[in-house]
NUZA-88286 format. One record per residue: z, x, y of N, C-alpha, C, CB in turn; residue in one letter. Coordinates in steps of 0.1 Angstrom, whole numbers, padded with zeros to 4 digits, always signed. Each point is the difference from the previous one (the first is absolute). Glycine has a CB too. Layout:
BEGIN
ZXYZXYZXYZXYA ...
END
This chain:
BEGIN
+0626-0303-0052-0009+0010-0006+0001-0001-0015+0001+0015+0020X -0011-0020-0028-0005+0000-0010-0003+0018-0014-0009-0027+0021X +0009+0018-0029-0003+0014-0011-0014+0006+0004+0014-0010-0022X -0021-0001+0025-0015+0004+0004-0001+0009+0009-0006-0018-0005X +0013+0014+0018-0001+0010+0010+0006+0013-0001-0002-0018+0012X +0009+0022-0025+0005+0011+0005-0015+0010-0012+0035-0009+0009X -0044-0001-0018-0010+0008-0008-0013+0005+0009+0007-0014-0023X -0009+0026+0017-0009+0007+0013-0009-0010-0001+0002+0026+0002X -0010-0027+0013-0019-0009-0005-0004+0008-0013-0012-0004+0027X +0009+0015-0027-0005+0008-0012-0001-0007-0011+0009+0017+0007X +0006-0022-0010+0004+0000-0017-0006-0015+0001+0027+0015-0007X -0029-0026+0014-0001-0010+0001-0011-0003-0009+0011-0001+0019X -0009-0011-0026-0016-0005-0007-0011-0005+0014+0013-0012-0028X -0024+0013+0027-0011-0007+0009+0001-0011-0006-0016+0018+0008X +0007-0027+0000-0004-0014+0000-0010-0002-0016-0001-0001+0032X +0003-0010-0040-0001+0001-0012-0016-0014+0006+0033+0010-0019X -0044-0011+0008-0006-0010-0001+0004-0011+0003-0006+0011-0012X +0018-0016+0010+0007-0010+0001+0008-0001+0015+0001+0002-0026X -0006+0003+0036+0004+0001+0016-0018+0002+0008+0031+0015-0005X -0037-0017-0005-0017-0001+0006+0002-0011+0010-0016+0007-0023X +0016-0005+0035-0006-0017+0011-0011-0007-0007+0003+0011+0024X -0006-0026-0024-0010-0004+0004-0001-0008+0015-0001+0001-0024X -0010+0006+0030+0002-0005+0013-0013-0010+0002+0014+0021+0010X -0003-0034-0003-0004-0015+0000-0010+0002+0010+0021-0013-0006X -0031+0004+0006-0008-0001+0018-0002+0012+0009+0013-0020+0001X -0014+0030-0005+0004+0014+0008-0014+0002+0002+0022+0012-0011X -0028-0010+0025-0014+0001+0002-0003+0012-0002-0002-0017+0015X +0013+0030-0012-0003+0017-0007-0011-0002-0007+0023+0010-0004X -0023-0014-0007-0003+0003-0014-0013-0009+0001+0025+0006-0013X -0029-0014+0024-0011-0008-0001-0012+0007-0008+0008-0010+0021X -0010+0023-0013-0016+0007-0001+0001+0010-0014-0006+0001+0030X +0018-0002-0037+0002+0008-0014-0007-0008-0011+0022+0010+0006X -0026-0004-0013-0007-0003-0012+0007-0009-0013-0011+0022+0008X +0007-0027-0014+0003-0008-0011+0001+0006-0012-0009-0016+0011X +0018+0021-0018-0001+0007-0016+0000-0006-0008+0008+0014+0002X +0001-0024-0002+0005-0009-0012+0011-0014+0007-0001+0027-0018X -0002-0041+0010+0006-0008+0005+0011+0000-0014-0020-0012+0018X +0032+0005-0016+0009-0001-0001+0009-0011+0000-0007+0016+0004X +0013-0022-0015+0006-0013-0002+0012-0005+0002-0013+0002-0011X +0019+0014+0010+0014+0004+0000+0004+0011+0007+0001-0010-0019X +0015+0011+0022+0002+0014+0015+0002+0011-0018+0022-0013+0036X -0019+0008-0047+0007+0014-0009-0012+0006-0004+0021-0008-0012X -0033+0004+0011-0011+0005-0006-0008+0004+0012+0000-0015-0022X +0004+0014+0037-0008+0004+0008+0006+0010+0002-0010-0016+0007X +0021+0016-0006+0010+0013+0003-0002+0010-0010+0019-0012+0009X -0019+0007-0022-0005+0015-0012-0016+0005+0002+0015-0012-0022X -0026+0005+0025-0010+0006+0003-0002+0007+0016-0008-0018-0018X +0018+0014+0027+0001+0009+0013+0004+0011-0003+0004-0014+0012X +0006+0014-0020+0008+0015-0003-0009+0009-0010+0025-0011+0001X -0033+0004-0005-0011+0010-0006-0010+0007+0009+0002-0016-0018X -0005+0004+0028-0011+0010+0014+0012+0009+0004-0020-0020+0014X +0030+0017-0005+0010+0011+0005-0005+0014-0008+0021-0018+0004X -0011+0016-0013+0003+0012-0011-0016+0006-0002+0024-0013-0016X -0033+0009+0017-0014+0005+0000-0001+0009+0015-0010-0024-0016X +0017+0017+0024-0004+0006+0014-0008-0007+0006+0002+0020-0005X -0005-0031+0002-0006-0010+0010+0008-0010+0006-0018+0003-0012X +0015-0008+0027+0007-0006+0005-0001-0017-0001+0000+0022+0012X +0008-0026-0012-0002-0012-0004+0010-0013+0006-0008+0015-0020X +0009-0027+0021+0005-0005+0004-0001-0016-0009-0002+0018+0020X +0019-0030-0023-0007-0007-0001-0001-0017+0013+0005+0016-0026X -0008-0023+0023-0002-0009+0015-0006-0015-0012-0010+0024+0027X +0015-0033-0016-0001-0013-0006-0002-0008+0014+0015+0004-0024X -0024-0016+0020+0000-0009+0013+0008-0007+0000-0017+0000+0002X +0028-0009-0016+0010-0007+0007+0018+0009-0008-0022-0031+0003X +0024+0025-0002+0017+0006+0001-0003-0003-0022+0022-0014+0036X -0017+0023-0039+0007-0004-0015+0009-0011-0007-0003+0021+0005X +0003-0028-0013+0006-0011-0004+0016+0010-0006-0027-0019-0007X +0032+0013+0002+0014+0004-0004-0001+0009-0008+0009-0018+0004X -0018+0017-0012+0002+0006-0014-0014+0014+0003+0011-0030-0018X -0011+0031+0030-0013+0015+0000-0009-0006+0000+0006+0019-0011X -0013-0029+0009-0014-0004-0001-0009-0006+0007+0009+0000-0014X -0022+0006+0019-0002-0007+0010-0016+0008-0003+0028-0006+0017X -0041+0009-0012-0008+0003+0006+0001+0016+0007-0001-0027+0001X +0003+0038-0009+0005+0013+0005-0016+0005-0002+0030+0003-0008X -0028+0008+0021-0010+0009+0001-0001+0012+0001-0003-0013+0006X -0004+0023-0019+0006+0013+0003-0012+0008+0008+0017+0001-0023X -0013+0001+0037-0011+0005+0007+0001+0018+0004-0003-0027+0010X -0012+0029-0009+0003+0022+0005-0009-0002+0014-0004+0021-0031X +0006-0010+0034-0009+0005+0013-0014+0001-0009+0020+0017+0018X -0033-0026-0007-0013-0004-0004-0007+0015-0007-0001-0021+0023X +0004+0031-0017-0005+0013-0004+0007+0006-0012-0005+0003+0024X +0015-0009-0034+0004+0003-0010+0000-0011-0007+0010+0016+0008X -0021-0028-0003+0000-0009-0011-0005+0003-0013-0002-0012+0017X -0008+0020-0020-0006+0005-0011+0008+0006-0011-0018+0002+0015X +0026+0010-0010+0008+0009-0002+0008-0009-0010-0001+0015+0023X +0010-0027-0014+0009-0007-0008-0005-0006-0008+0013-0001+0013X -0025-0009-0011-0007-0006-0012+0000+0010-0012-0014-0013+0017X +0007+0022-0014-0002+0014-0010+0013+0001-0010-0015+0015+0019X +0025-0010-0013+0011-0002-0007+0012-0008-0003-0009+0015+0005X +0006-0027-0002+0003-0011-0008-0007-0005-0010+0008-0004+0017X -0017+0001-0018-0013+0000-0011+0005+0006-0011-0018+0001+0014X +0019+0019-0012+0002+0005-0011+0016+0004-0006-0024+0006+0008X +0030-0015-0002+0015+0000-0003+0002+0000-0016+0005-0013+0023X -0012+0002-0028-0001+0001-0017-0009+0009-0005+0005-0022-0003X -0007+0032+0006-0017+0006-0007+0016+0014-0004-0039-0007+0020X +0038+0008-0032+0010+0010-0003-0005+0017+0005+0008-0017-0022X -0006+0021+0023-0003+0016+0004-0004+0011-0013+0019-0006+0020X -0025+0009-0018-0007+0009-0014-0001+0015+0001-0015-0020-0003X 
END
């Protein structure tokens, strides 16, 4: 038994950007929408965590497996009925607030 196990779940940190899946070949996600394509897993992962933290659901998915170094053909997809939503606020991610 570990130091971990004796810290409540509570105190624990959650899952950081950096533990985002991308899931390979996964037919789930077939009928989800397209937001944004993606070159790399670090820059797809920072724009997922931006839908999350918005409250939109999101996922990312790739057709073949990632090269070593994160790079590959990444997809950041939502449920078809919040495609707009996310578009919407990804778009205005740089528009400063007034």
């Amino acid at each position: 038994m570990g130091l971990r196990d004796w810290i409540p779940r509570s105190w624990r940190p959650e899952k950081g950007p950096g533990q985002t899946p991308v899931y390979v070949d996964d037919p789930t996600f077939e009928r989800w929408e397209v937001v944004r394509d993606f070159g790399d897993v670090r820059t797809a992962r920072a724009w997922h965590q931006a839908l999350v933290e918005a409250g939109i659901e999101a996922v990312l998915t790739a057709d073949w497996p990632l090269d070593r170094f994160g790079h590959g053909d990444i997809a950041l997809r939502v449920p078809g009925d919040r495609w707009s939503e996310a578009e919407m606020h990804l778009s205005n991610l740089d528009v400063p607030d007034y």
